[in-house]
VOTIBA-668859 format. One record per residue (C-alpha): y negated, z negated, x negated; residue number from 1. Coordinates in pm, whole numbers. Example, Ala and Ser with C-alpha at 12.3 -4.5 7.8 and 13.67 -1.06 7.14 Angstrom:
REM residues 2
{{450, -780, -1230}, 1}
{{106, -714, -1367}, 2}
//
This chain:
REM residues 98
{{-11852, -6195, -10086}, 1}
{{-11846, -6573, -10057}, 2}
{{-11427, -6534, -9960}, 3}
{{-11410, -6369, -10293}, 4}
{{-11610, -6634, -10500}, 5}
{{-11370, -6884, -10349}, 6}
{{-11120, -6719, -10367}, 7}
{{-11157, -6662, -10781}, 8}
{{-11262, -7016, -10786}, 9}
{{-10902, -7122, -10662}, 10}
{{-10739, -6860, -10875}, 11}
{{-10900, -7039, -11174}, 12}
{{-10803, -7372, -11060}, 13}
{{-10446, -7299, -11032}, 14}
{{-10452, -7169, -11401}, 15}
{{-10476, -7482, -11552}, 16}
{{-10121, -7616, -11476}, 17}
{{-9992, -7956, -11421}, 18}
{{-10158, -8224, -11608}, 19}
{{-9954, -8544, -11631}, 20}
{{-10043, -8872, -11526}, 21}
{{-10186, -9060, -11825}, 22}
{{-9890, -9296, -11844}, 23}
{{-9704, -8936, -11934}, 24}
{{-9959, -8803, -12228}, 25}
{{-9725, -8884, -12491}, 26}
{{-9362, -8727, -12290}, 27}
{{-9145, -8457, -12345}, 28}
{{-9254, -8162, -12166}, 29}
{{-9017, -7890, -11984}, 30}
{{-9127, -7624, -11751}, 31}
{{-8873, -7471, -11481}, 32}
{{-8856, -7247, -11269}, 33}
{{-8570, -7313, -10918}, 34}
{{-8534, -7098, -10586}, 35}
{{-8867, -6907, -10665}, 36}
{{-9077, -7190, -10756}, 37}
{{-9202, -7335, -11078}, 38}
{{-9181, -7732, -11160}, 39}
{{-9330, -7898, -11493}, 40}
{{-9070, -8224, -11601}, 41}
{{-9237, -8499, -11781}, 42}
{{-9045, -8761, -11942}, 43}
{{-8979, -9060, -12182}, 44}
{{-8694, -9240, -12246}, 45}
{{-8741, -9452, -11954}, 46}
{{-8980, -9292, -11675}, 47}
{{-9036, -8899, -11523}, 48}
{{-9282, -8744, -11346}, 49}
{{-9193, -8422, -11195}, 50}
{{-9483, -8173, -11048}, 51}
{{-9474, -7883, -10820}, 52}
{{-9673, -7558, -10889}, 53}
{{-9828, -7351, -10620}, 54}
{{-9886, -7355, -10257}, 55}
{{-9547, -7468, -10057}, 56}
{{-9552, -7324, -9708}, 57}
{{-9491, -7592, -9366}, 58}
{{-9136, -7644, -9325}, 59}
{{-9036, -7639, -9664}, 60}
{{-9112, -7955, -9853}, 61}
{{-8820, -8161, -9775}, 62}
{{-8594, -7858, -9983}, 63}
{{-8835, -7901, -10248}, 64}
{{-8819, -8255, -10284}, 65}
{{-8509, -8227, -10276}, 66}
{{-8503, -7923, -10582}, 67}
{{-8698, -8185, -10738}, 68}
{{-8473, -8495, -10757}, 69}
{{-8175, -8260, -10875}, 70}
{{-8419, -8151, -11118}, 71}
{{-8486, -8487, -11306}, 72}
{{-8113, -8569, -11451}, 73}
{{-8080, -8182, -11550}, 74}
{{-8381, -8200, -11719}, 75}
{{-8369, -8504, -11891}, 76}
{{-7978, -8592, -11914}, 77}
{{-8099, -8927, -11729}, 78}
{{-7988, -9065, -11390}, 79}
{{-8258, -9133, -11158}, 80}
{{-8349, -9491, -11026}, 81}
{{-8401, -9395, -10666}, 82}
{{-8539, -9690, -10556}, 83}
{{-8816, -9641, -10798}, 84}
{{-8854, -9301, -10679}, 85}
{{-9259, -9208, -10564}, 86}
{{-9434, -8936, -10439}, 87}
{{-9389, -8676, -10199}, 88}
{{-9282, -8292, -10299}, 89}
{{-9603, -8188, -10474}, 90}
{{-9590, -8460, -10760}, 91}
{{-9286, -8742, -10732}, 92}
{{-9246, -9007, -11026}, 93}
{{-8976, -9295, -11076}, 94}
{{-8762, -9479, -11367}, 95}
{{-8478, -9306, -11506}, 96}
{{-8150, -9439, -11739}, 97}
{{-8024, -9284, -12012}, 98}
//
């Protein structure tokens, strides 16, 4: 019974998607879905903050990372500052160039 409480609990949790990071309240907003797995692209003319939904399994967050940096210039028609790049392959921000 108390798996099952948890278990609704998470279910629940997961529902309410990503949420940027206040710095992104006012960005565009594109949801995307790559190799299985759904992403949610926040940007402004100068920054982006890309976010991974749902669980990612051991052994697979270096492709993912990766999914998400070829993500950000698609998205936004920006190239990405890598050196400003943050974040690991659940939730990854840097400065882009338009």
């Amino acid at each position: 019974m108390m798996m099952r409480i948890l278990l609704l609990a998470c279910v629940c949790l997961a529902a309410c998607g990503a949420q940027p990071a206040p710095e992104f309240f006012a960005a565009k907003r594109a949801d995307v879905s790559r190799d299985g797995r759904s992403y949610t692209v926040f940007y402004t003319d100068k920054r982006v903050e890309v976010i991974r939904l749902g669980f990612a399994p051991r052994g697979s967050h270096q492709a993912i990372r990766a999914t998400m940096i070829e993500l950000i210039p698609e998205v936004t028609g920006c190239k990405l500052v890598e050196s400003t790049l943050q974040g690991d392959s659940g939730e990854m921000r840097g400065t882009i160039r338009c």
